[in-house]
C-alpha distance (Angstrom), angle and dihedral (degrees) to the residues before:
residue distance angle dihedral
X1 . . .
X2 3.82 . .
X3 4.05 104.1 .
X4 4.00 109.4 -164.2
X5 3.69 125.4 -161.2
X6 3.78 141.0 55.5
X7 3.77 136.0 -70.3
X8 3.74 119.3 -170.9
X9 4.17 118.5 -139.1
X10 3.73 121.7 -57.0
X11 4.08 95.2 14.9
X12 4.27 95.6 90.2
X13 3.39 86.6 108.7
X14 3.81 90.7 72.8
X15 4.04 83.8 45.2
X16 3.92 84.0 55.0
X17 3.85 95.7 48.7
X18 4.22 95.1 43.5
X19 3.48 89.2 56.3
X20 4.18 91.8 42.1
X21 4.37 84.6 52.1
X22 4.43 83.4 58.6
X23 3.64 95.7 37.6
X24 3.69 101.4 39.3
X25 4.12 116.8 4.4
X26 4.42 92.9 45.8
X27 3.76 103.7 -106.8
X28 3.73 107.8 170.8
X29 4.21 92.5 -178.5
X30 3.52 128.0 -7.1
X31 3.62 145.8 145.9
X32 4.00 141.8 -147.5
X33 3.68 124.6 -150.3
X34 4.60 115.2 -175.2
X35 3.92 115.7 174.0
X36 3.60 112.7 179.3
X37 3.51 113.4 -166.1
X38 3.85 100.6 -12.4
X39 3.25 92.6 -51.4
X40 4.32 132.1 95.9
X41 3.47 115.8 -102.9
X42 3.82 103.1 157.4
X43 3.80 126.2 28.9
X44 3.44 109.1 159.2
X45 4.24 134.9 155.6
X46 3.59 135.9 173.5
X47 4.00 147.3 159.2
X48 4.12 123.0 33.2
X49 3.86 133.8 -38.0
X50 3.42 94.6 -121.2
X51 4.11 124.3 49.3
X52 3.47 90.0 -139.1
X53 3.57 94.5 49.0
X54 3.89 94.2 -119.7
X55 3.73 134.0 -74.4
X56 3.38 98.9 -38.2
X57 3.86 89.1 -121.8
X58 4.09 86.9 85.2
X59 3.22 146.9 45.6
X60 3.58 113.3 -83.4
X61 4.23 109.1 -97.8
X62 4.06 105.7 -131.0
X63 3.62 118.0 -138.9
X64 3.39 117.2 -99.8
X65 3.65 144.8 -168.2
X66 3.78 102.0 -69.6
X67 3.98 96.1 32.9
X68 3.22 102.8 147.7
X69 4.05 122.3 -174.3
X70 3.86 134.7 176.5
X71 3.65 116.9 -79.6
X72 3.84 106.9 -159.2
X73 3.99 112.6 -155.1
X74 3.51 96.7 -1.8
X75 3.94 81.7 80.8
X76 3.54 81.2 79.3
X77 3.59 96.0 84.1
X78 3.51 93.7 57.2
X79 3.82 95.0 50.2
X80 3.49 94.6 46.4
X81 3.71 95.1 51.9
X82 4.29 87.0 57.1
X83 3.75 87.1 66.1
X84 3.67 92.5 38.2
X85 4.13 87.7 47.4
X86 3.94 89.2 51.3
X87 3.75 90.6 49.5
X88 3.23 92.4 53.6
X89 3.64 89.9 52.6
X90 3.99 92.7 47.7
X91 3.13 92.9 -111.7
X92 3.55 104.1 112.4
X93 4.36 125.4 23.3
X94 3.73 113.7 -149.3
X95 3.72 85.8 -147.9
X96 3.34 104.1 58.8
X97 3.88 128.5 84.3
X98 4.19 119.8 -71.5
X99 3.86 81.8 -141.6
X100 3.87 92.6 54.0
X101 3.72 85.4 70.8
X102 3.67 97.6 24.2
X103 4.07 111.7 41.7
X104 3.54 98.6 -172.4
X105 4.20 96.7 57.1
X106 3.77 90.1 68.0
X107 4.13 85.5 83.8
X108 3.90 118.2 112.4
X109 3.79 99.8 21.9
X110 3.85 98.8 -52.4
X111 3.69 100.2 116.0
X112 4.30 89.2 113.8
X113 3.55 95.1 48.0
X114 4.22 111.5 124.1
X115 3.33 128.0 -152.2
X116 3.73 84.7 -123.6
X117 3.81 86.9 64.1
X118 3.82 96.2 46.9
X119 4.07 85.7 43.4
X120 4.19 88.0 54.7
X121 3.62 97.4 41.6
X122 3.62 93.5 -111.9
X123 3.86 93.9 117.3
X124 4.08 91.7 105.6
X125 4.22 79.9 -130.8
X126 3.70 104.7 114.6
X127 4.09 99.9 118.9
X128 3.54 132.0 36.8
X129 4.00 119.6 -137.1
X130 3.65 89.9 -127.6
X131 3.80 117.1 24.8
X132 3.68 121.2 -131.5
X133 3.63 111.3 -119.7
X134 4.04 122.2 -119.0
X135 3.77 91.4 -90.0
X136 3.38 95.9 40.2
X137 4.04 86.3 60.6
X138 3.60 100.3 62.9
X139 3.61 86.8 68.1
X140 3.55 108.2 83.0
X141 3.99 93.8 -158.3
X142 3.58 90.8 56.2
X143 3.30 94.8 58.2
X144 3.96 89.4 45.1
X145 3.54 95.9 47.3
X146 3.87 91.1 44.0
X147 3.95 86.1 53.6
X148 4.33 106.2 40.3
X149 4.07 76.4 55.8
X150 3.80 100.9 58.6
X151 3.05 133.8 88.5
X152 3.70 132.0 -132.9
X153 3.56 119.4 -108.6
X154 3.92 95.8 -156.7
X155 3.89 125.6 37.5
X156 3.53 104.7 -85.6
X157 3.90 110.9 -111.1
X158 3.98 94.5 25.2
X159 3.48 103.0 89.7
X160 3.94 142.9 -7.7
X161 3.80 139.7 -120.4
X162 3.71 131.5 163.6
X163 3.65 118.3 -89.3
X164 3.29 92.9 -144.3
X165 3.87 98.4 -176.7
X166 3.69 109.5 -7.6
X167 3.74 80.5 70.6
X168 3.70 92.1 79.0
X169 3.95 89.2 50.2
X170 3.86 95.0 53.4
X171 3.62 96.4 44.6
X172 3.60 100.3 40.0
X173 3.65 93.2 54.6
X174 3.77 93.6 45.8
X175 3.51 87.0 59.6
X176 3.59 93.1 46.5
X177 3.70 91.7 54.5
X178 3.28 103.2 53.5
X179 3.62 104.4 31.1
X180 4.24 93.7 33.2
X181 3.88 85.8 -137.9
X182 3.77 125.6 101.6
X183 4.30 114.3 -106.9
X184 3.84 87.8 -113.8
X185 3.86 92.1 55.9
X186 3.58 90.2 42.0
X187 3.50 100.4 50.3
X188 3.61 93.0 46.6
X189 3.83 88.7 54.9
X190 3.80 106.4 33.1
X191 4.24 104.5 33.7
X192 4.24 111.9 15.3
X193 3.56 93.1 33.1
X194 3.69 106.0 58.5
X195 3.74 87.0 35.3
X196 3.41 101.2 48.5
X197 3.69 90.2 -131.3
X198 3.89 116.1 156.9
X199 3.53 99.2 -132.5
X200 3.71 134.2 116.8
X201 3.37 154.0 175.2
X202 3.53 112.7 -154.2
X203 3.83 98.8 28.7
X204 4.01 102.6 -131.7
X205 3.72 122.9 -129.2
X206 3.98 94.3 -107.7
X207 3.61 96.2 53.8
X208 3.84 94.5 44.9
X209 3.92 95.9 110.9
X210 3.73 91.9 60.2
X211 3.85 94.4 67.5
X212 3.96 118.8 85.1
X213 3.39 130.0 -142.0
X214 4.27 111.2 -96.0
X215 3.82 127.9 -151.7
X216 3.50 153.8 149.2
X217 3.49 120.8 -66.4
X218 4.06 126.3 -179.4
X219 3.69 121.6 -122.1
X220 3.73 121.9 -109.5
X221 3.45 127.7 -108.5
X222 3.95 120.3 -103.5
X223 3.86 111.5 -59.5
X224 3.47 131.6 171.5
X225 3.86 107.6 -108.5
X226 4.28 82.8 101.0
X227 3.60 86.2 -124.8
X228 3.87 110.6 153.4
X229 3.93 115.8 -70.3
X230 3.73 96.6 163.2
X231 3.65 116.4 148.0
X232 4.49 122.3 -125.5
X233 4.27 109.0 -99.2
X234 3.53 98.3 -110.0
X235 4.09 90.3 -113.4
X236 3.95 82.8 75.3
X237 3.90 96.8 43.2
X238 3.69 83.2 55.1
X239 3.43 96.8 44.8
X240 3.77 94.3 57.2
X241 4.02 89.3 39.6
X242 3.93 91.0 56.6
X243 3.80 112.6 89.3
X244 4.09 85.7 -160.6
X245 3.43 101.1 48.8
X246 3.67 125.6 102.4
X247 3.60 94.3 -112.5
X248 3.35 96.9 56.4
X249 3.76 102.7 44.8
X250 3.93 86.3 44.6
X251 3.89 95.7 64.0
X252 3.70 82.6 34.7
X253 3.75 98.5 63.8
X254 3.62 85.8 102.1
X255 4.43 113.4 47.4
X256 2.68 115.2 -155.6
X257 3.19 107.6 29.3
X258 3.83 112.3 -124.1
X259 4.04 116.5 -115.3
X260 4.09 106.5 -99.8
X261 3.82 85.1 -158.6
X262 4.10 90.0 58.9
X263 3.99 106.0 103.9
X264 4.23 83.0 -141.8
X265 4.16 95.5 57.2
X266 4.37 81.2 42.7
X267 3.80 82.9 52.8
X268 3.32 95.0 53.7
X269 3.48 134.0 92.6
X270 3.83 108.5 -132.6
X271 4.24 100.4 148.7
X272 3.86 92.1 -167.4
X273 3.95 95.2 56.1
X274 4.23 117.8 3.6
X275 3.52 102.1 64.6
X276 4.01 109.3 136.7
X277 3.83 121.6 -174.4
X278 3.81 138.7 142.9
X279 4.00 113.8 -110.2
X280 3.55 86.3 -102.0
X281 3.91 100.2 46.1
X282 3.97 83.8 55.2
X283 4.28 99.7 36.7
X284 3.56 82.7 50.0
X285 4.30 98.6 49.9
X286 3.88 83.1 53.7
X287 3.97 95.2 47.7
X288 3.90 88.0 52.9
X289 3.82 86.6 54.8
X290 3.51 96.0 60.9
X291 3.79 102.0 33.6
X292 3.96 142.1 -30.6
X293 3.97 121.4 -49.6
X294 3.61 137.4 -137.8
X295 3.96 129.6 -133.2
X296 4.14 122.4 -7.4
X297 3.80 153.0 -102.9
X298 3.87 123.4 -63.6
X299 4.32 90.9 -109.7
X300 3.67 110.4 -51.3
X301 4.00 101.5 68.6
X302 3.53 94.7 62.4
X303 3.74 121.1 -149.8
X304 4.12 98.5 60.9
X305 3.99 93.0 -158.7
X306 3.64 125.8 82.5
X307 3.67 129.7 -46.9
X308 3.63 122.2 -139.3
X309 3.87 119.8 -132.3
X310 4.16 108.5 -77.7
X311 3.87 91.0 -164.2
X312 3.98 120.6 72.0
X313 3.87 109.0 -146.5
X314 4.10 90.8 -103.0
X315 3.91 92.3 47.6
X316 4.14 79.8 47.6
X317 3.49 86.2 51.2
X318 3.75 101.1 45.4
X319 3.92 93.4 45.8
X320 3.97 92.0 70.2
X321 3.70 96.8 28.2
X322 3.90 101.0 119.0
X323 3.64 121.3 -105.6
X324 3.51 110.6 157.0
X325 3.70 130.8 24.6
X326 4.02 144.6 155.3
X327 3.48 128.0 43.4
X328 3.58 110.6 13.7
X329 4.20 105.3 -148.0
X330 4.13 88.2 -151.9
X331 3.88 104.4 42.3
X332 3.57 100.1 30.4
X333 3.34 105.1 -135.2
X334 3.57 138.1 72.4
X335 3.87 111.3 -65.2
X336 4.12 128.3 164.7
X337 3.94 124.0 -153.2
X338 3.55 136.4 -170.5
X339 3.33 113.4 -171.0
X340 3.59 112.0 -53.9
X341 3.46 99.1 -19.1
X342 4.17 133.3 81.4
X343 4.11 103.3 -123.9
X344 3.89 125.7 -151.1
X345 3.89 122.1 -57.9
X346 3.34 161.6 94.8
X347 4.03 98.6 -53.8
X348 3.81 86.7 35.1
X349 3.81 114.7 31.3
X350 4.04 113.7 -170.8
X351 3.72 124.3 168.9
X352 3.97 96.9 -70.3
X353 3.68 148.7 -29.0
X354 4.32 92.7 -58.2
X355 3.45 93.0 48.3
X356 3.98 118.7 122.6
X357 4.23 131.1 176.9
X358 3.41 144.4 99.8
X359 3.85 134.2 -95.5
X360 3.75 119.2 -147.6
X361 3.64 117.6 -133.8
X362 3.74 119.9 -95.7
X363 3.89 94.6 30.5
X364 4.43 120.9 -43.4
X365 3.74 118.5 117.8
X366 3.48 131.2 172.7
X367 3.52 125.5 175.7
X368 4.34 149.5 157.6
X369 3.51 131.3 -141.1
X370 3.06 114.3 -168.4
X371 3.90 95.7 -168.1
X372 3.97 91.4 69.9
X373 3.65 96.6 30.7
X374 3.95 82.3 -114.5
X375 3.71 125.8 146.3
X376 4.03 118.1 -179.2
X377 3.60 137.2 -163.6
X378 4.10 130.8 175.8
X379 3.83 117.7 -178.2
X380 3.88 123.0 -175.9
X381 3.84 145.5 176.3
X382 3.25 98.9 -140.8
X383 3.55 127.6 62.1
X384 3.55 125.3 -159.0
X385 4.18 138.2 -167.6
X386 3.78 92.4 -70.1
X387 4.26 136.6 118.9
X388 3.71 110.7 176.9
X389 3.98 109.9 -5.0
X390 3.98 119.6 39.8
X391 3.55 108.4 -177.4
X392 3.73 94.9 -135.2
X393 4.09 86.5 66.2
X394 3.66 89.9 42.1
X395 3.37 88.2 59.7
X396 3.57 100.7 53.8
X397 3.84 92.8 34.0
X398 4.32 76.1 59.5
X399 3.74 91.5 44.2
X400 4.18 85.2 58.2
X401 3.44 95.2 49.3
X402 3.69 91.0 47.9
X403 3.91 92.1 54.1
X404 3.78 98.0 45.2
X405 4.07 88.4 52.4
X406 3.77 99.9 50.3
């Protein structure tokens, strides 16, 4: 496997551990983004655009630096850091109502719900009664409309589950609200632009060729790189096998699914699922989180020069402050949330204990912790049969903690 890129003194285990994920965990393309401190430390890419390869009628494309591919969930981040970002402004108060801001949400009982509760997952809004189809998705008022007309299905406050895809509705439209522009726009303007972060959601037309084509891929057998082979409790089997549970009908609340290869669904701006961004364009969103950051995107961030730190230290503060925690009634397993962002643990392991970020299902990660000055991003083509802890992250999240000990 020929592994392009750079990785500055004392990271090669991270080198090691990419090339392990091709050799021995089935990466087909992928890339690894490390700043420490503001500044790169890993930058690494390897394998084919496309997790098929291509068409078959061509030569397979090879990823190269400024790939970019979606990330699924771990577009979370980046959502919930707009509402953070307008907080910090004044512009929006976690405590206060969702219906304050947005009038029509205050149907079927939810006229106490705070954005603190939607941020935390503790909104009791992950499923919709009747999905949206895959076109209706792509229009963000659907999907708000669909949502400010549910009702919750546990007392909001009382417990947590992950809104798997309503979260993109709820945030989006908060956003929208207050600001009067849609999340996509905002984010392009307001967080990658001024950082010259490669990252995006709502892929525009001109950048369009950058984006690879995601897929399935099956997980190896048993190897012997002791990477993690352990087997789903049968509760969450279940959970995913039951058409009634919560689980299902929360990953359900769009059916069919829309194509992710489909230039319109890339176009889109869905901030729970459609997020696309190189390694770097998402390492580097997290580094600006947690402190200033050197250098710039590859052509879609905008600026190229440095980006000054996006998070004051009490919005740093308040983004891994725990809000939810314990059994999570959509996953299945034990999760913790602070607002907006996943925090350190077993369901989710980061670098350590401070750590905050969201994975994206099938295998992305990008993190910050702002203990080690360390902020993390993995993006990949090809997703496998994992939520919160793909063991080709975990093996480069491993790989860091390796090279910061010796």
């Amino acid at each position: 496997m020929d592994v392009n890129g750079t990785v500055a003194e004392g990271f090669e285990p991270v080198r090691e551990a990419f090339v392990r994920n091709f050799d021995a965990l089935g990466d087909r393309g992928a890339a690894v983004a490390v700043y420490r401190d503001g500044h790169k430390a890993v930058d690494l890419w390897a394998g084919t655009k496309d997790f098929d390869g291509g068409t078959g009628t061509e030569p397979a494309e090879p990823w190269e630096h400024g790939t970019a591919q979606i990330v699924r969930s771990a577009t979370k981040g980046v959502a919930a850091a707009a509402l953070l970002l307008l907080h910090q402004r004044g512009l929006l108060d976690l405590d206060a109502p969702v219906g304050e801001y947005w009038p029509e949400f205050k149907a079927a009982g939810k006229e106490r719900i705070p954005v603190r509760q939607v941020l935390s997952h503790r909104a009791g809004l992950p499923v919709l009664d009747r999905p949206l189809t895959a076109g209706e998705s792509l229009d963000p008022l659907r999907g708000a409309e669909a949502v400010a007309r549910q009702a919750p299905v546990w007392e909001p406050g009382t417990a947590h589950g992950y809104h798997a895809l309503t979260y993109g509705w709820l945030t989006g439209e908060l956003v929208r609200r207050v600001t009067g522009a849609g999340i996509g726009d905002w984010i392009a303007r307001e967080i990658a632009g001024p950082l010259g972060a490669d990252l995006w959601v709502g892929l525009p037309e001109r950048e369009a060729g950058r984006a690879g084509r995601v897929g399935r891929i099956e997980t190896p057998g048993t190897g012997g790189d002791g990477a993690l082979r352990a087997r789903p409790k049968r509760s969450v089997v279940a959970a995913y096998e039951d058409p009634d549970s919560l689980t299902r009908r929360a990953f359900a609340a769009i059916s069919p699914f829309p194509d992710q290869n489909d230039p319109a669904y890339r176009a889109a701006a869905l901030p729970a699922t459609n997020g696309i961004a190189t390694a770097d364009g998402l390492a580097r969103f997290y580094a600006s989180l947690i402190g200033g950051v050197e250098g710039g995107g590859v052509g879609g961030g905008g600026v190229g020069g440095g980006g000054a730190r996006l998070f004051t230290p009490e919005t740093l503060a308040a983004a891994r402050t725990e809000e939810s925690a314990g059994p999570d009634r959509v996953l299945v397993v034990n999760t913790r949330f602070g607002p907006g962002y996943m925090l350190h643990g077993p369901a989710s392991p980061f670098l350590g204990p401070g750590s905050f970020g969201h994975p994206g299902r099938g295998g992305s990660l990008g993190f910050a912790d702002p203990e080690s000055g360390i902020a993390f991003a993995y993006v990949t083509n090809g997703f496998r049969k994992t939520v919160t802890a793909d063991p080709r992250a975990q093996a480069l999240v491993r790989a860091v903690r390796a090279a910061l000990s010796s």
